[in-house]
C-alpha positions in Angstrom: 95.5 114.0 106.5 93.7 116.9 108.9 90.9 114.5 110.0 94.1 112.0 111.6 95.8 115.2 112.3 92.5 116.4 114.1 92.2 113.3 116.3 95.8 112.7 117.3 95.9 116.0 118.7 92.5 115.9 119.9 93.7 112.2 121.5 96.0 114.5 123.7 93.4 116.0 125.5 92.4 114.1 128.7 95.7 111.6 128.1 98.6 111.3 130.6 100.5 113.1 127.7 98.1 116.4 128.8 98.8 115.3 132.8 102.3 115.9 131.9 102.3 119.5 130.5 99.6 119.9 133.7 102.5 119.0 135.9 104.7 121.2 134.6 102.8 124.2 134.7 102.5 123.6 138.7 106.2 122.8 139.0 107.5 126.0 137.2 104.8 128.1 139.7 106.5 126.5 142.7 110.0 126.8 141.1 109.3 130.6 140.5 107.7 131.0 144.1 110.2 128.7 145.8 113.3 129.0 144.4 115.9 131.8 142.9 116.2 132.6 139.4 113.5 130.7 137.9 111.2 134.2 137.3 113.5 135.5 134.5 113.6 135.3 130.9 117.1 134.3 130.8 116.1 131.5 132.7 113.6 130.1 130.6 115.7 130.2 127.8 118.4 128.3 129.7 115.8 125.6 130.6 114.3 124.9 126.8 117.8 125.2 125.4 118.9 122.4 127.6 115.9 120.5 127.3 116.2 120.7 123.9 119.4 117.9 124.3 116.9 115.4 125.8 114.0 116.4 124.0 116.0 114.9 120.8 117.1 111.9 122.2 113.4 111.3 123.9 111.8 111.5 120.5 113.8 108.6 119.4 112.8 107.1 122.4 109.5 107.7 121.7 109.6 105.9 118.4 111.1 102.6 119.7 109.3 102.0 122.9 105.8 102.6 121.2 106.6 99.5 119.0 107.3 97.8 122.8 111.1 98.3 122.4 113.8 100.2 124.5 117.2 101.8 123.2 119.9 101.8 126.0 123.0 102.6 123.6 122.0 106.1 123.2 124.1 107.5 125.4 126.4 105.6 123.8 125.7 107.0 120.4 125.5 110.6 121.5 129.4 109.6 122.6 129.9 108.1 119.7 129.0 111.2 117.1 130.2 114.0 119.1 134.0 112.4 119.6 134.2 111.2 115.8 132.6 114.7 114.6 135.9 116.1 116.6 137.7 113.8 115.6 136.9 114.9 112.3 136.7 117.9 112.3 140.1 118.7 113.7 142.1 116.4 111.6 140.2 117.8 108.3 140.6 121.8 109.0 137.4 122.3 107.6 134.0 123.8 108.5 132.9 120.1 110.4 130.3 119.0 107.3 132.6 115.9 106.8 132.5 115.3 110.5 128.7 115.8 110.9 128.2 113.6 107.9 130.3 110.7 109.1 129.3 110.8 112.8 125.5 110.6 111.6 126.2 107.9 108.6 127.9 105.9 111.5 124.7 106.3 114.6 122.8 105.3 111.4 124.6 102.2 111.0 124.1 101.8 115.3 120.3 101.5 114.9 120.7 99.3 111.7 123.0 96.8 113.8 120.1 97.1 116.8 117.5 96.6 114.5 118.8 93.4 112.7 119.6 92.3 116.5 115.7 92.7 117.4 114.2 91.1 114.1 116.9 88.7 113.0 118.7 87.2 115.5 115.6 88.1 117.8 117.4 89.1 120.5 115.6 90.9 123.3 115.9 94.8 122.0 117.2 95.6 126.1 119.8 93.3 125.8 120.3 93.9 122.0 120.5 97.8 122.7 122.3 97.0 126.1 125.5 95.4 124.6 125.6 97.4 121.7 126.2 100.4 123.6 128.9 98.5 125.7 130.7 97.8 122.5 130.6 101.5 121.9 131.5 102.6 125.2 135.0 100.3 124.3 135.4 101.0 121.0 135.5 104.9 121.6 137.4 104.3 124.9 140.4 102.5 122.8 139.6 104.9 120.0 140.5 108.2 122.3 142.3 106.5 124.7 140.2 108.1 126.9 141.1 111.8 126.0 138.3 114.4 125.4 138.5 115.6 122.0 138.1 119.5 121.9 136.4 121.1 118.3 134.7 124.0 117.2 132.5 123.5 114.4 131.0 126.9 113.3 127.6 125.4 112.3 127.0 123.0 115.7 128.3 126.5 117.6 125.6 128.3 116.3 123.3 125.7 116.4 123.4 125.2 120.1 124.3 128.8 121.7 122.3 131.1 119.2 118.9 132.5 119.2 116.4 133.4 116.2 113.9 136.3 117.6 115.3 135.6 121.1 114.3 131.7 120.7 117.2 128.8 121.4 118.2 127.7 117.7 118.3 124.5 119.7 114.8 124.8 121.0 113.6 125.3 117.2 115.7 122.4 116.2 113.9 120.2 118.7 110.5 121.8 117.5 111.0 120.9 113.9 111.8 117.4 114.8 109.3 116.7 116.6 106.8 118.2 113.8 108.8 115.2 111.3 108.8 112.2 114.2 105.1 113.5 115.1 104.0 113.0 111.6 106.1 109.6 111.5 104.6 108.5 114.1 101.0 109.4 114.5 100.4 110.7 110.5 101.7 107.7 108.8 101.7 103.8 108.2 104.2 103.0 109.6 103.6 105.2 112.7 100.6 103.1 112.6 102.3 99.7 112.5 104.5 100.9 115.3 101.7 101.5 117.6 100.2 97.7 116.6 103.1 96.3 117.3 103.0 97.9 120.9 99.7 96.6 121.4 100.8 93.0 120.1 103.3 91.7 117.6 101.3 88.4 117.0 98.4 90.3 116.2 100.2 92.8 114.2 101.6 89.8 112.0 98.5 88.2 111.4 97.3 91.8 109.9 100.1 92.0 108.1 102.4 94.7 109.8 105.9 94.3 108.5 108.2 94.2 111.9 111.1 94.2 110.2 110.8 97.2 107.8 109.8 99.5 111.1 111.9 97.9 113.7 114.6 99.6 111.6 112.8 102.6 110.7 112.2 103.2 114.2 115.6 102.2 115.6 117.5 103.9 113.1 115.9 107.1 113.6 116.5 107.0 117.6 120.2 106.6 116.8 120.3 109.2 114.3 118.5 111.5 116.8 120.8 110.5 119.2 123.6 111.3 117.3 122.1 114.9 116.4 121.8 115.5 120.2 125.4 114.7 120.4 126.5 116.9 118.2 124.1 119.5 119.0 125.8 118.9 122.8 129.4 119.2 121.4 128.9 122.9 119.4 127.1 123.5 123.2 130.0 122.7 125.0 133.1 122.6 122.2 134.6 119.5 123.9 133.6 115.5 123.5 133.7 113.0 126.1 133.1 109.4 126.6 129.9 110.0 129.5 128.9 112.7 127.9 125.7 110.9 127.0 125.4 108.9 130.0 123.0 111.3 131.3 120.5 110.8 128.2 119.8 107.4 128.6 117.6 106.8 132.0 116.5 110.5 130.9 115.4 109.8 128.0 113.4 107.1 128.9 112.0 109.1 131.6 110.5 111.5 129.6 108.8 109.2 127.5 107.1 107.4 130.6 106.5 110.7 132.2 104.9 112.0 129.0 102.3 109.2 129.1 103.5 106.6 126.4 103.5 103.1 128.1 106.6 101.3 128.6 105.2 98.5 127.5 104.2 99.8 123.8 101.2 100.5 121.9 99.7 103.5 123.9 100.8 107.2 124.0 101.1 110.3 122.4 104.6 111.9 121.2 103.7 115.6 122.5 104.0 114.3 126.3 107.5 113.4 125.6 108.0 117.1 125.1 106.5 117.7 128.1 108.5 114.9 129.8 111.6 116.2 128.7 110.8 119.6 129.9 109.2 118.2 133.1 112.5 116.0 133.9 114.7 119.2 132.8 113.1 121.8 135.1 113.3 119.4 137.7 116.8 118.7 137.8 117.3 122.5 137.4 115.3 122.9 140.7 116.8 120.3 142.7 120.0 121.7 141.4 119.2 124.8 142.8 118.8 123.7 146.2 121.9 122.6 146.0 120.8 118.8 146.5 123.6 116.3 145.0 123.5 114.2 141.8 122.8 111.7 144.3 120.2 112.5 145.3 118.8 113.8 142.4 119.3 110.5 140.6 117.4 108.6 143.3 113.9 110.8 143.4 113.9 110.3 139.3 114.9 106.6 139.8 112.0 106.9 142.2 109.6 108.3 140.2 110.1 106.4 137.3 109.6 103.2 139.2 106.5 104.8 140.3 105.0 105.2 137.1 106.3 101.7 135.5 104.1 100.0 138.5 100.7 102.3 137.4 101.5 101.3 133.8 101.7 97.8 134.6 98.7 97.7 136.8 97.2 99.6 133.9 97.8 96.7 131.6 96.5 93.9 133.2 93.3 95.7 133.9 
């Protein structure tokens, strides 16, 4: 277990996953040098607490596209469990356990549904994950009539707005599962058979990886981490919505790009999508800050992602 632990972390070193943390070192100098507010403590704090939403979601992300798949219903899903963890909550009186426990048990059944969507019916997972999300989107629009649901659920509050030692309790909650999905994926055999199928499912078959059995490991786990991000969002901001994860899902992807896995599967390293997520967060913090609109913002990270998908595809012919 140290020896694998030893080379995956020493496979970080010289990797795109490496160019990413590089990259954003030299964007928070020129954030601090160009722009206001970004030299403070308070600041940084800001920044990993709300990276730590994305972060989630991107290690999900992580876990699907290194098997060569892609999850667009997670901004559905992080809809989906912060409205019925209101929901929940607020008809039951109680603390929110019942509504954590349902709106998790339900993204769980999400990824199961994408997963048997993928490997049974063999639909492709974009359009798979593509219309499962739409099917959300309506379900919780007819299911709230399109109202935000407002909750406060003592343990999310704390969750998301609290510090331990002047750390983000969201920032540690990101940290610890990344530790589990890092193990998952680069520790364990089925990280392993995630990363043959990336490199070629045919291949993968004939060595006997079982697609099915991590098709809805991975899967599952994105839409569960999804749905913690969504909760983790509504103790955050004490209200549901139905866009609230809208955001999430080109950003998520992003960060996994930007953090060096290929889009196309089988290559990367889970620790860049940390340093995607907080790439893609500081970012949109700076942008913000020069008061530039979502507009705009949207296009240079459309841009830049397009950017990278053409090296990555240039990368794989070679």
């Amino acid at each position: 277990m140290s020896s694998s632990l030893a080379v995956s972390v020493a496979g970080l070193r010289g990797s795109r996953a490496a160019w990413a943390f590089g990259v954003l070192g030299v964007t928070w100098v020129a954030a601090v040098l160009f722009a206001d507010g970004f030299d403070s403590l308070a600041s940084f704090r800001y920044l990993v607490q709300t990276a730590s939403f994305l972060g989630i979601v991107a290690i999900g992300q992580t876990l699907v596209v290194m098997m060569s798949g892609i999850d667009l219903s997670v901004s559905g899903v992080v809809a989906l469990s912060a409205v019925v963890c209101a929901k929940v909550a607020s008809g039951t009186g109680g603390g929110g356990a019942s509504g954590i426990a349902v709106a998790l048990l339900l993204c769980a059944l999400v990824g199961a549904v994408n997963a048997a969507g993928v490997v049974w019916l063999r639909v492709p997972p974009m359009v798979m994950t593509l219309a499962s999300g739409t099917i959300l989107a309506g379900a919780l629009l007819v299911y709230t009539d399109g109202s935000p649901s407002s909750a406060q659920v003592p343990l999310l509050n704390s969750l998301a707005n609290d510090r331990v030692l002047g750390i983000p309790w969201a920032f540690v909650l990101w940290l610890a599962l990344t530790a589990a999905a890092f193990w998952l994926l680069h520790l364990s055999r089925t990280g392993r058979y995630a990363f043959a199928l990336g490199a070629g499912e045919d291949a993968a078959r004939a060595s006997g990886v079982p697609p099915a059995s991590t098709a809805f490991i991975a899967y599952t786990a994105c839409a569960v981490l999804a749905g913690v991000a969504g909760l983790v969002l509504l103790g955050f901001t004490g209200t549901s919505s139905l866009t609230m994860g809208n955001p999430y899902q080109l950003l998520s992807i992003a960060s996994v790009v930007l953090g060096g896995t290929s889009i196309l599967g089988g290559r990367g390293h889970l620790l860049g999508t940390v340093g995607g997520a907080l790439l893609l967060t500081l970012l949109t913090a700076l942008l913000t800050s020069w008061n530039l609109s979502e507009g705009v913002r949207q296009v240079v990270l459309g841009l830049l992602i397009i950017g990278l998908l053409l090296v990555y595809a240039r990368e794989r012919r070679t």
